[in-house]
C-alpha positions as CSV (number, residue, x, y, z in Angstrom):
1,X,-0.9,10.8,-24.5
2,X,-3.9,11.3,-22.1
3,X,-3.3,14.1,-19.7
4,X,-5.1,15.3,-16.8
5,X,-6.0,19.2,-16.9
6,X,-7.0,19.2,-13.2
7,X,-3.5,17.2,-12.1
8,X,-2.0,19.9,-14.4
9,X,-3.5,22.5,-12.9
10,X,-3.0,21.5,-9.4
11,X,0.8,21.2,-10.0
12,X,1.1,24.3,-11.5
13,X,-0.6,26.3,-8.6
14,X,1.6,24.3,-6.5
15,X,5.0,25.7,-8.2
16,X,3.7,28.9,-8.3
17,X,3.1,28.4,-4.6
18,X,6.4,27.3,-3.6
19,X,8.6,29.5,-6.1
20,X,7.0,32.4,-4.5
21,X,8.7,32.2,-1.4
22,X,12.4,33.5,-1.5
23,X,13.9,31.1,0.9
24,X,15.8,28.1,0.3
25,X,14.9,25.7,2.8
26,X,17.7,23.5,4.1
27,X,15.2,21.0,5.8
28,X,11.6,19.4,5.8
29,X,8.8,20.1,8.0
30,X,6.0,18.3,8.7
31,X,2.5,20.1,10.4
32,X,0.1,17.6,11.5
33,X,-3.6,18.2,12.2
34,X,-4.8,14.7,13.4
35,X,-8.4,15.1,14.7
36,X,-9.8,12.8,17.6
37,X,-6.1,12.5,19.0
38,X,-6.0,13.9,22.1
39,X,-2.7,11.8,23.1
40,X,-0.1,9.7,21.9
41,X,2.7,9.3,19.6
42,X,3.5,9.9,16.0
43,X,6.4,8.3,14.9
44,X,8.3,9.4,11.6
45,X,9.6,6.1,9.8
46,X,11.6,5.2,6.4
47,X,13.0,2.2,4.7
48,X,17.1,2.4,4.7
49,X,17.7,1.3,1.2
50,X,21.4,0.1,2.1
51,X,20.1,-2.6,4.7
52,X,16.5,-2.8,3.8
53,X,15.9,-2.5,7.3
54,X,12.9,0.2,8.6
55,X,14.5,2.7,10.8
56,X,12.3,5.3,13.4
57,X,13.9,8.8,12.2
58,X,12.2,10.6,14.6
59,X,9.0,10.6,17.2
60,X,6.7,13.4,18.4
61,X,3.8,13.7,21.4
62,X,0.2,14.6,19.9
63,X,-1.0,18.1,22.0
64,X,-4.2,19.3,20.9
65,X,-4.6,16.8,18.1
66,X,-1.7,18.4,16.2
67,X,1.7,17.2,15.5
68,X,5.3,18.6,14.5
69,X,8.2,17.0,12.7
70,X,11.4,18.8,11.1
71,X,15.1,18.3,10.5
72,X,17.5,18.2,7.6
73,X,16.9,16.5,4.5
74,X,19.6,16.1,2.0
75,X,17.5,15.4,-1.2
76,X,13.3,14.0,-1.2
77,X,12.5,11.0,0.4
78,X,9.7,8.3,1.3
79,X,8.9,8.0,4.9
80,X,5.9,6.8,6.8
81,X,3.8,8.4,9.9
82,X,2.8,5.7,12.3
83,X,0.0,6.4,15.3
84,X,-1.0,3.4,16.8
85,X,-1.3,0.9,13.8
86,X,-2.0,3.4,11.0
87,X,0.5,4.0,8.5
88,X,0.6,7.4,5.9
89,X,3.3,6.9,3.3
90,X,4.4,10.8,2.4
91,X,7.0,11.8,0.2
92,X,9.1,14.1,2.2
93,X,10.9,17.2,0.4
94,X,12.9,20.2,1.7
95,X,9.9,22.8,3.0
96,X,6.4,21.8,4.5
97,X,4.1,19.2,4.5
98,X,0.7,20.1,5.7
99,X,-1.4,17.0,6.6
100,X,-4.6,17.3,7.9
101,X,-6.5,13.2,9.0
102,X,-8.6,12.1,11.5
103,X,-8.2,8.8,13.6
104,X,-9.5,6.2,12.2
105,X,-8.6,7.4,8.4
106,X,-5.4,8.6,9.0
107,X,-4.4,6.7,5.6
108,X,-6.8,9.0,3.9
109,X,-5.8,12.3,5.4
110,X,-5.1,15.0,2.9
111,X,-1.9,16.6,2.3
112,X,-0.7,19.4,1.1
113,X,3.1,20.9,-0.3
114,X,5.5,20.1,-2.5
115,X,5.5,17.9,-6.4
116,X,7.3,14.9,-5.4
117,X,4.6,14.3,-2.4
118,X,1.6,15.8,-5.1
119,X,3.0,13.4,-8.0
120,X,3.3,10.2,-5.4
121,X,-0.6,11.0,-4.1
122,X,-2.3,11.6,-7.7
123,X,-0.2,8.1,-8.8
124,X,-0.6,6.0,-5.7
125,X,1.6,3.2,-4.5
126,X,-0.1,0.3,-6.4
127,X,0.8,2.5,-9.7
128,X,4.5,1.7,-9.3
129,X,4.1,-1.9,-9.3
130,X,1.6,-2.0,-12.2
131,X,3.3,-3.7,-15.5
132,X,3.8,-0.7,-18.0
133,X,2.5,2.2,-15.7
134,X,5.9,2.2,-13.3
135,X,8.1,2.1,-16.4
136,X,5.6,5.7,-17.6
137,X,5.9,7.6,-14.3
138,X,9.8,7.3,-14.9
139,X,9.3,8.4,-18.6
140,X,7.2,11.1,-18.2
141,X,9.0,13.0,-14.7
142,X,12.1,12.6,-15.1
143,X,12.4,16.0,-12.6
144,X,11.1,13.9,-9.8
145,X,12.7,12.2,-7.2
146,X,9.5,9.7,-7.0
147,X,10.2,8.9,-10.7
148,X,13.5,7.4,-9.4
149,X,12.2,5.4,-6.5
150,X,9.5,4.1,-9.1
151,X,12.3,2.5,-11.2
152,X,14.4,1.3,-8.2
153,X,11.1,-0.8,-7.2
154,X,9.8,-1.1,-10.5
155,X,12.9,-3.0,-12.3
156,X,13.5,-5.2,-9.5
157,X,10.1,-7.0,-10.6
158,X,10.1,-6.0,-14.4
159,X,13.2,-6.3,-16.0
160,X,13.6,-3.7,-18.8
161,X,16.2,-4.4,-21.3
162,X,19.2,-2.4,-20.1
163,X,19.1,0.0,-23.0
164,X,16.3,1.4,-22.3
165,X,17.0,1.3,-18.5
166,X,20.4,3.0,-19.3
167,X,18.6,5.4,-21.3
168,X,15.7,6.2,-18.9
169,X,18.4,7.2,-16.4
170,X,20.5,9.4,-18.3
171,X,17.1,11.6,-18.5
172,X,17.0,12.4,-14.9
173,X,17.5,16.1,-13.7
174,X,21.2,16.8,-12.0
175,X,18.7,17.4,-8.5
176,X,17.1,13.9,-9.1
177,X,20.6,11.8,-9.4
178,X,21.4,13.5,-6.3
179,X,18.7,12.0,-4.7
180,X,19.6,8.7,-2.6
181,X,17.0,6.3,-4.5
182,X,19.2,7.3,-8.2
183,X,22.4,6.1,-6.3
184,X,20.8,2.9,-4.8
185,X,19.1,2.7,-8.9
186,X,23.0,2.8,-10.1
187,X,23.8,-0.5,-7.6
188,X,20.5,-2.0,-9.2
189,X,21.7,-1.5,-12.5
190,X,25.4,-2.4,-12.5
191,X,23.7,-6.1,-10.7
192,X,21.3,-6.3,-13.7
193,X,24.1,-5.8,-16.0
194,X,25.7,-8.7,-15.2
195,X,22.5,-11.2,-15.7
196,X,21.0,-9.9,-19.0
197,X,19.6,-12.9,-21.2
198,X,22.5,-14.3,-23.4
199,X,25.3,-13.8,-20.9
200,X,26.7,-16.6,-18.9
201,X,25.1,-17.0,-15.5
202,X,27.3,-15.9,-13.0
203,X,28.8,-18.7,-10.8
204,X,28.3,-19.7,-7.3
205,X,28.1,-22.2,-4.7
206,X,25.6,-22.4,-1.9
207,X,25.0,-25.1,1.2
208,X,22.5,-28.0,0.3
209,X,19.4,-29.0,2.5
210,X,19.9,-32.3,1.9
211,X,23.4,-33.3,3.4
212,X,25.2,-31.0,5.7
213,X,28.8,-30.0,4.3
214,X,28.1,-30.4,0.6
215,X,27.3,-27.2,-1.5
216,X,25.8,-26.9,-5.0
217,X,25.9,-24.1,-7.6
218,X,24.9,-23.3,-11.5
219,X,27.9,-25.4,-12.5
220,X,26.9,-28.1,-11.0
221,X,24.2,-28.5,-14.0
222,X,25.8,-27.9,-17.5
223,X,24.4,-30.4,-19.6
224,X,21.2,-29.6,-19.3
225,X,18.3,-26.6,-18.9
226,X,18.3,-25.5,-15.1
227,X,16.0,-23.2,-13.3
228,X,17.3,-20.9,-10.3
229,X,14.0,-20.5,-8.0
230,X,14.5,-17.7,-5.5
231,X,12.0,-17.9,-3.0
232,X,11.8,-18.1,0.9
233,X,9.2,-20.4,3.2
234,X,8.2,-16.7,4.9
235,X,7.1,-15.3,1.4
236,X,3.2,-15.8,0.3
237,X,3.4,-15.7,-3.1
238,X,6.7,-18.1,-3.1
239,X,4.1,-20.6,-1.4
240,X,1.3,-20.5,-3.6
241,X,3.3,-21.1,-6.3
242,X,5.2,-23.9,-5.5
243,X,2.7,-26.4,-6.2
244,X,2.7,-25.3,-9.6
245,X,6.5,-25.8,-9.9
246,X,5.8,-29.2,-8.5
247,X,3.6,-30.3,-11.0
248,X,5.7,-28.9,-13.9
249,X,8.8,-30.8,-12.1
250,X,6.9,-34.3,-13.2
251,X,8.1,-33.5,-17.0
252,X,11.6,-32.0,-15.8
253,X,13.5,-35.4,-17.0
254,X,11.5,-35.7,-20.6
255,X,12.2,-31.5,-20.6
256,X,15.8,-32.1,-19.7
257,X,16.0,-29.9,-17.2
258,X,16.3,-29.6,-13.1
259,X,15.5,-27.1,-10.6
260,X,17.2,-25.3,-7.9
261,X,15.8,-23.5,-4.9
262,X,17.6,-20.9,-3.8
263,X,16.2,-19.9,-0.6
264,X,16.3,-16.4,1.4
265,X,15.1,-17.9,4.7
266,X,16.9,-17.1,7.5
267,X,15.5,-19.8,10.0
268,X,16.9,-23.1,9.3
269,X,13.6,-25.1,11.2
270,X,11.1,-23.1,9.1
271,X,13.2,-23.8,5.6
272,X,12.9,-27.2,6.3
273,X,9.2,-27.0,7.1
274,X,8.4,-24.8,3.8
275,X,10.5,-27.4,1.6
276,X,8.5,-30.6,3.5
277,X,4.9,-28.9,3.0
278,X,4.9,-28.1,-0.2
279,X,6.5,-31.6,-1.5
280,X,9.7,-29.6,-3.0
281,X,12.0,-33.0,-4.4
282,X,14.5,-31.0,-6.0
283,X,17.6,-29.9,-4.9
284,X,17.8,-27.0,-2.0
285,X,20.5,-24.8,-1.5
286,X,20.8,-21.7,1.4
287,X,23.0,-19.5,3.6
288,X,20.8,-19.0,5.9
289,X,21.5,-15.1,5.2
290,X,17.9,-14.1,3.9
291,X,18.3,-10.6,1.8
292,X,22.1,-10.5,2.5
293,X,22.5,-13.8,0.7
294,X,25.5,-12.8,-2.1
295,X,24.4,-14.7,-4.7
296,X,20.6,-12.6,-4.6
297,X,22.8,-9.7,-5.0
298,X,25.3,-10.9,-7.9
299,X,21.9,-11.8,-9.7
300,X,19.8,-8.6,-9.0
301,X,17.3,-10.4,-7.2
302,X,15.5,-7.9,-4.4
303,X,11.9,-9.2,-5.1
304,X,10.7,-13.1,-4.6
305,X,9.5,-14.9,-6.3
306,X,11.6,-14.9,-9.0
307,X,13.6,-17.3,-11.5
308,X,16.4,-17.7,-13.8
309,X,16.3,-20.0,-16.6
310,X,20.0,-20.7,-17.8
311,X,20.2,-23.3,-21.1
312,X,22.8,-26.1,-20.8
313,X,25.4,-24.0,-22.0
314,X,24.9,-22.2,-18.9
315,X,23.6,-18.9,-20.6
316,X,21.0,-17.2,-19.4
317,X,17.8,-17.4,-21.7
318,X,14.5,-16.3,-19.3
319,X,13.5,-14.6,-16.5
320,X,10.7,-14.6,-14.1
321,X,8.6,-17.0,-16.4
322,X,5.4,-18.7,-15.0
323,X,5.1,-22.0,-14.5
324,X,2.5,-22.9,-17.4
325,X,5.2,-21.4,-19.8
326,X,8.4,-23.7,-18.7
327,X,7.9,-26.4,-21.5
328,X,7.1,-24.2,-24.1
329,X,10.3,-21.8,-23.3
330,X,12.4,-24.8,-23.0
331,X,11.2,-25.7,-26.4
332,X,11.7,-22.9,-28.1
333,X,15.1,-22.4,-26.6
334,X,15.9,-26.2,-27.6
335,X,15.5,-25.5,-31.7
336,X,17.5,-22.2,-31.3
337,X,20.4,-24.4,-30.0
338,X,19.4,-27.3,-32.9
């Protein structure tokens, strides 16, 4: 294992720093040195992981280019501090946060207190959604409240098997499944469960696009291979790869299978519009409820694109596979079943 003497070191001056001080703090506080702000507001922001919905926690006036936040804090905690239209994530904890930016930068200002905002800074934000690296920083700090949030956002785009997800949750510290990102991991887990490759996907009926009244779920499809596409006309990604699902679609009849769109759009006229540019001829289905959408949740979906592959048994037997890789899978699942 490669480790990094200076992070090492850097931690370990920071413990010795915090553990010196007697007091127990019940809260966080935040001391902001923002240079070139003579003015203004500073706004303290997080995600609420029960809505997905940002919520402003708090807001402070600049005076002398410095800023104050502070309140209670049950356990640690990502937020963001907004002035004007720069953003800096920090991982909030109970004691102090010294930050110390300039306008202009204020994503680059330096921070100082704390491991779980020193662990979030040496890994960086990309690090978490990086194949393999997410799945370490939960291995490796299992004391760390960022280790959890890593594996909420991590294994809603890489699916570990839930052996190893089981088992890389029994490892965290009594503080750390305290923590609100653990309980919301739990709910993520327990929907995972229920979709694991060789268990029957779970039913459901949705609305079509095409005529108004009818509705269309998995069993709708036994006989044959099906595909559940989650996607949404407001997601990039979704977009750029729907032409490669339309092309793959040509061979869907020789490959014995169809597809299903299961779109989180909550705007009917721009669902319409996404399905019409990108020449999607296969069937549509939607409530209309974007992230609050049931079936998303029954199948663990919190990240789009993604897909579901269930055989015409209706068991599940892939996940999130590319288009260039839907004949051969469909292939190799066919002579299993032989």
């Amino acid at each position: 294992m490669n480790i990094d003497m200076k992070y090492l070191a850097t931690l370990f001056a920071l413990t010795v720093l915090f553990s010196c001080d007697s007091k127990d703090p019940e809260g966080f506080r935040v001391e902001g040195q923002l240079t070139g702000a003579d003015s203004g507001w500073v706004y303290l922001k997080k995600l609420d992981l029960k809505n997905n919905e940002t919520i402003v926690v708090d807001s402070t006036q600049i005076s002398r280019e410095t800023f104050t936040f502070e309140g209670p804090l049950n356990a640690p905690y990502m937020h963001t501090l907004q002035y004007g239209k720069e953003r800096l994530p920090v991982f909030l904890h109970r004691g102090t946060l010294k930050i110390d930016g300039e306008v202009g930068s204020f994503a680059e200002a330096s921070r100082l207190g704390g491991k779980e905002d020193s662990l979030f800074q040496y890994m960086g934000i990309d690090a978490i959604f990086a194949q393999g690296t997410g799945l370490q920083i939960v291995s490796d700090h299992p004391d760390n409240a960022f280790a959890a949030f890593t594996a909420f956002y991590y294994f809603q785009i890489y699916t570990p098997e839930m052996k190893t997800i089981d088992s890389l949750m029994e490892e965290f510290s009594p503080e750390v499944k305290a923590s609100e990102y653990y309980t919301a991991l739990e709910g993520l887990a327990e929907e995972l469960r229920n979709v694991q490759l060789g268990l029957p996907a779970p039913a459901f009926k949705l609305p079509t696009f095409e005529f108004e009244g009818d509705s269309l779920g998995v069993e709708d499809f036994q006989g044959q291979f099906l595909l559940i596409d989650f996607w949404a006309s407001w997601c990039g990604p979704c977009r750029a790869q729907n032409p490669l699902w339309v092309e793959q679609y040509k061979n869907a009849e020789v490959l014995n299978v169809e597809f299903l769109g299961v779109s989180l759009d909550t705007d009917a006229a721009a669902w319409a519009k996404g399905i019409e540019s990108d020449g999607l001829t296969w069937p549509q289905v939607s409530d209309l409820l974007g992230w609050k959408c049931p079936v998303a949740k029954t199948y663990g979906i919190h990240a789009i694109p993604q897909n579901i592959l269930v055989d015409p048994d209706g068991i599940i037997v892939a996940k999130d596979i590319l288009p260039e890789e839907l004949g051969n899978t469909i292939t190799e699942h066919s002579k299993v079943a032989q």
